[in-house]
DOTOR-557917 format. One record per residue: y, x, z of N, C-alpha, C in turn. Coordinates in steps of 0.001 Angstrom, whole numbers, plus 524288, in hexadecimal, padded with zeros to 5 digits. Layout:
N
YXZYXZYXZ ...
END
This chain:
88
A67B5676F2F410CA64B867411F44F3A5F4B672FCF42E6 A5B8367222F4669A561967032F4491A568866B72F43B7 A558F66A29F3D86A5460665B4F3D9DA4EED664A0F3921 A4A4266521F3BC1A457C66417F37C7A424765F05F3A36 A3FAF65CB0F35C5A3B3765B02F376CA342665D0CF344E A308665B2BF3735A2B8765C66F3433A27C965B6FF36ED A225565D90F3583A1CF765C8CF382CA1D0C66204F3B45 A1A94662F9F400DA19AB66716F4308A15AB66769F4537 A12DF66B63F4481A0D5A66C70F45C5A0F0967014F4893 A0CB46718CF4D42A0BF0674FFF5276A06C167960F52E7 A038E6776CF52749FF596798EF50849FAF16790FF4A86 9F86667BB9F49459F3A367B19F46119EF5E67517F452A 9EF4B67638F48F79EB49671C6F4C2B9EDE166D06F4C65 9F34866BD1F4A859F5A06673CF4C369F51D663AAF47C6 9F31065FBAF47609EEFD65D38F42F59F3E565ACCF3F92 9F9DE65841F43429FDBA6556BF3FC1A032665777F428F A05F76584CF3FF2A0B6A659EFF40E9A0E7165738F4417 A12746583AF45E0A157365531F4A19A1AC765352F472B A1DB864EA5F4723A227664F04F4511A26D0651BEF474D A2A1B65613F44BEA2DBC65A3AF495CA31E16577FF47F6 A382F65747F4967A3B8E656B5F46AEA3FB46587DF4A2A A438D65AF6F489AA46D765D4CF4B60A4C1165CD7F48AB A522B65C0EF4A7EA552B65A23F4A53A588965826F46D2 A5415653E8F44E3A54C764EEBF40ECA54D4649C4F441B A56B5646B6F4328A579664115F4372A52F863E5CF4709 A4EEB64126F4666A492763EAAF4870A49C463F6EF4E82 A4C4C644C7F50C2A4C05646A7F557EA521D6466BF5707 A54B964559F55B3A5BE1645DCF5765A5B086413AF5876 A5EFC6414FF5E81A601F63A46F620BA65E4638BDF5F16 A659963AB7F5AFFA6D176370FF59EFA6B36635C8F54C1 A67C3632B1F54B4A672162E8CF506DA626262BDBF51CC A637F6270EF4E5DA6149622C6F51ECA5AB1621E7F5117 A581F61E64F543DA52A661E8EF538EA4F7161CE9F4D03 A527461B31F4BFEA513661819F4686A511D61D8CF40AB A567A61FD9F422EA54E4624E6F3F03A51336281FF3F44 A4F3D62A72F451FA4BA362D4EF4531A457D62A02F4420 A452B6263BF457BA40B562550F4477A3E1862403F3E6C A448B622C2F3A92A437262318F33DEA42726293FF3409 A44EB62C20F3503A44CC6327CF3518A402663471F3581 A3D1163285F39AEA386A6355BF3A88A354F63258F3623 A34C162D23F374BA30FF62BF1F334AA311D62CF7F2D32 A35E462E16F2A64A384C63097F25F0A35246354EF26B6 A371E63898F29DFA349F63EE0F28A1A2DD963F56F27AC A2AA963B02F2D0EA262E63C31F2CD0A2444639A0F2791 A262C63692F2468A24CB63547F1F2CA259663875F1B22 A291063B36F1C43A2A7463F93F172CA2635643E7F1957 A256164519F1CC3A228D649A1F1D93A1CB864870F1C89 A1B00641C2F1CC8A1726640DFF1C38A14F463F31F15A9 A185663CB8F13D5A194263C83F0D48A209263DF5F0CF8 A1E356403AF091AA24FB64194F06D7A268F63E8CF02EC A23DC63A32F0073A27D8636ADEFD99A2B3463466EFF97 A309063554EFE9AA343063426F0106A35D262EA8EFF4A A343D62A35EFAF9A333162556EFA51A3103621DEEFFCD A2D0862500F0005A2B7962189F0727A2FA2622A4F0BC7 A3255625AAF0DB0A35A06269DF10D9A3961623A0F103F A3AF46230EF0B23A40A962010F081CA3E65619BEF0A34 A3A1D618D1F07F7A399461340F081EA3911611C0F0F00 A37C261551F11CDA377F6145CF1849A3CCF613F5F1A5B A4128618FDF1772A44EE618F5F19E3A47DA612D6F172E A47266110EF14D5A497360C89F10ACA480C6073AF15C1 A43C4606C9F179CA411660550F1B3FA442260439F1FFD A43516085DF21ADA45D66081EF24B7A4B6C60783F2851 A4F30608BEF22B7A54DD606DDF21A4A5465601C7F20F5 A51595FE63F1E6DA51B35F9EDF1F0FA4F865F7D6F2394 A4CC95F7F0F271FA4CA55F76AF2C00A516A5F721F2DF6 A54795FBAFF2DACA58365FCF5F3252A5CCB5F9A6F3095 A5E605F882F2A50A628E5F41CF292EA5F615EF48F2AAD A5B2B5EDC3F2A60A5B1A5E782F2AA4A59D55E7E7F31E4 A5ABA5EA01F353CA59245EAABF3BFFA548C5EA25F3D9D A50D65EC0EF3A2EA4C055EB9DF3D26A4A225F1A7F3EB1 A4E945F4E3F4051A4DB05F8FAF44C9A50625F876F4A5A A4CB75F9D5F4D87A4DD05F86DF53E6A546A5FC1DF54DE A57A45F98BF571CA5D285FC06F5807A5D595FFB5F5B9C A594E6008DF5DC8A58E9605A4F62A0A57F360AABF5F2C A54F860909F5770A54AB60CFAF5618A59AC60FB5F5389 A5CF460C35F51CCA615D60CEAF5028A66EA60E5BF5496 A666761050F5998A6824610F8F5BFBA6A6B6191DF5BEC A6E82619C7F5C80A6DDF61E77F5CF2A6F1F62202F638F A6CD7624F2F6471A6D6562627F69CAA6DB162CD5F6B34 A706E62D7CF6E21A722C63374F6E0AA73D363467F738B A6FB463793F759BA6F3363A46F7A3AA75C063B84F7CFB A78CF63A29F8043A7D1363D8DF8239A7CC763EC2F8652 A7C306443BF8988A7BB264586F8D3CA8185643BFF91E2 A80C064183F96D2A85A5640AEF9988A8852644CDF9A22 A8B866449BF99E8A91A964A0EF9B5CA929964D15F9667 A903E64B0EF92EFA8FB564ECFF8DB1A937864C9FF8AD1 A95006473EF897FA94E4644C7F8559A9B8F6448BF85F3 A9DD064496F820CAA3C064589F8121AA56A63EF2F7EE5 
END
């Protein structure tokens, strides 16, 4: 399966890259808002410095956020598309 992420340039002329990411955690609906949004911001830091000391200390961060509740519960929610007549 595809699963990458990275910077994507389209043309020459395109002065800054776009963030792509394809079927990782960032773009899949069956995990919750709180992962993807450490996810993205994790990747665009490694791609932007690669000491992986700063990522550690964000993700450290941000786990403590999520044990002491100062993340919103809509982000911690998980939600998954089921189409009607489909679902067993």
């Amino acid at each position: 399966k595809k699963r990458y992420v990275g910077w994507k340039w389209e043309s020459l002329s395109q002065a800054e890259g776009k963030f792509d990411a394809k079927g990782i955690e960032t773009v899949r609906r069956d995990s919750c808002g709180v992962v993807q949004k450490i996810m993205v911001k994790s990747l665009r830091m490694l791609f932007k410095d690669p000491d992986l000391s700063m990522i550690k200390k964000y993700l450290q961060r941000q786990f403590q956020k999520i044990l002491s509740n100062q993340v919103s519960l809509q982000d911690l929610i998980f939600s998954k598309e089921v189409k009607l007549g489909s679902y067993a």
